[in-house]
N, C-alpha and C positions, 0 to 999 in steps of 0.2 A: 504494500500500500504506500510506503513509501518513497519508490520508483514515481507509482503514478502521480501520488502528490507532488512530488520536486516535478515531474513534466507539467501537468498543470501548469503550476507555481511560472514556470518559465514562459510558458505562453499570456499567463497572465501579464508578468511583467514587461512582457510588450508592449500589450494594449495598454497597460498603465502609461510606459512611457511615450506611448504613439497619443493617449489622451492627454498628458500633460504635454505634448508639441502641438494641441491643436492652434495655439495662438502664435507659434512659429512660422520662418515664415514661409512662401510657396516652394521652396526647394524642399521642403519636408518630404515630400510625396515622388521626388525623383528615385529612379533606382538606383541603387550602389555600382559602383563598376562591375566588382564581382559577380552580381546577380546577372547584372545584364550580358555576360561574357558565357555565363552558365547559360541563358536561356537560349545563348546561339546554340550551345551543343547538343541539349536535347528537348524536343519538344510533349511536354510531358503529356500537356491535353491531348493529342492525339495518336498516345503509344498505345500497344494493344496491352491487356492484362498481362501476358506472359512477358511482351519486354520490360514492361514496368516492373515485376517482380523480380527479372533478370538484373533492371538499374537497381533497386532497392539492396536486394542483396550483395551485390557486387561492386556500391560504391556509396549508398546509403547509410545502410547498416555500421561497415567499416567507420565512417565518418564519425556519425553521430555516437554510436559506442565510446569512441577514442573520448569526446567530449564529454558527453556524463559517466564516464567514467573519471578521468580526471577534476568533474563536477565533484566525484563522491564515490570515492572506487570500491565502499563498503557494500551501499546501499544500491551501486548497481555494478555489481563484479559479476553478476549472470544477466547480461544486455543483448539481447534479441527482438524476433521478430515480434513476440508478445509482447514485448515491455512496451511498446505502443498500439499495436491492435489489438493486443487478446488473443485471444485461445483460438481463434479460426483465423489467425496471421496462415499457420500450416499448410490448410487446406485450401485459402483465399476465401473465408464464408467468415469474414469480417467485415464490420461495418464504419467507414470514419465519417463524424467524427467518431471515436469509443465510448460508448458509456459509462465502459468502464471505471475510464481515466474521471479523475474528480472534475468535478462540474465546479464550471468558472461562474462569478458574478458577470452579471451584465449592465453593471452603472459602475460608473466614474468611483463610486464611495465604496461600492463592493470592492472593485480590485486597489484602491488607496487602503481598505482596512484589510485586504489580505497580503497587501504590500507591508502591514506596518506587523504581522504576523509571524511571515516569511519571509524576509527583505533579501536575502541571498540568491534563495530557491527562486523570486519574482522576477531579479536581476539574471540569471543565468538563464529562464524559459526566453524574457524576455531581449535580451542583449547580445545573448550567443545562439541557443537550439533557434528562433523565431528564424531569426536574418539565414542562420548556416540551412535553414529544411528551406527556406524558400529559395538560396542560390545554388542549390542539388537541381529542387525539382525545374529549374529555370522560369520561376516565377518571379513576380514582382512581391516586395514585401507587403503584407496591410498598413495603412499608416490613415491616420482622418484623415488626410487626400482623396488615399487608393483605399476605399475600405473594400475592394475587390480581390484585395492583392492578399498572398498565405498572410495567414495569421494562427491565434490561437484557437479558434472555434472550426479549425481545419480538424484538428485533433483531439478538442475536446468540447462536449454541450453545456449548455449551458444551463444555469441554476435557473429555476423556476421564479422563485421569491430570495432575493438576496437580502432582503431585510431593511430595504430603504422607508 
């Protein structure tokens, strides 16, 4: 549970800091060099299932391990394909976002109070996993610009009543 938390935790802390730039100014919403280099090499939206899981495994996976691992090499020393979709990552009879994975707030005050909870865990979904899964999959990041672009609610759903 505590994998999924810190994943959460990380996407949340995107959106916290993509809501705290929303009075930044219009270059907020530009893509990073990185990203935009990633999306010449592969185009995610239109691979089939089998290349997708081919990319995942085979440069996905690799990646993103190295990184929560180094996040917290205790709490995810066994990093797989489950540790983000669940238990039918195996078979492909997974569904994203997970439901598994803890459910994010969806107001400014929800992810600000679970920023002030988990400040580590919100900084690293939000500052490393967010920007590094959107410049794999060669998409553009979400940001209140691009709220089109990956974000956190790629991977996780979102809470019903956060308590505002």
């Amino acid at each position: 549970m505590k994998i999924a938390f810190a994943a959460a935790l990380a996407c949340l802390s995107l959106a916290v800091a993509g809501l705290g730039a929303r009075a930044a100014n219009s270059d907020a919403g530009a893509t990073p060099p990185a990203a935009a280099s990633a999306a010449k090499k592969i185009d995610w939206e239109h691979m089939s299932f089998k290349d997708r899981k081919k990319y995942m495994k085979e440069s996905v996976l690799p990646e993103m391990k190295k990184l929560f691992q180094s996040y917290d090499a205790k709490a995810f020393k066994k990093f797989t394909c489950e540790t983000c979709h669940g238990d039918g990552a195996t078979d492909g009879k997974f569904k994203m976002p997970n439901p598994k994975l803890p459910k994010l707030p969806t107001s400014r005050e929800g992810f600000m109070a679970l920023q002030q909870k988990k400040p580590d865990a919100v900084k690293f979904m939000g500052t490393v996993v967010k920007p590094k899964m959107a410049e794999l999959l060669g998409l553009p990041e979400w940001t209140p610009t691009n709220q089109t672009g990956f974000g956190c609610y790629q991977c996780h759903t979102k809470q019903v009543d956060d308590g505002k």
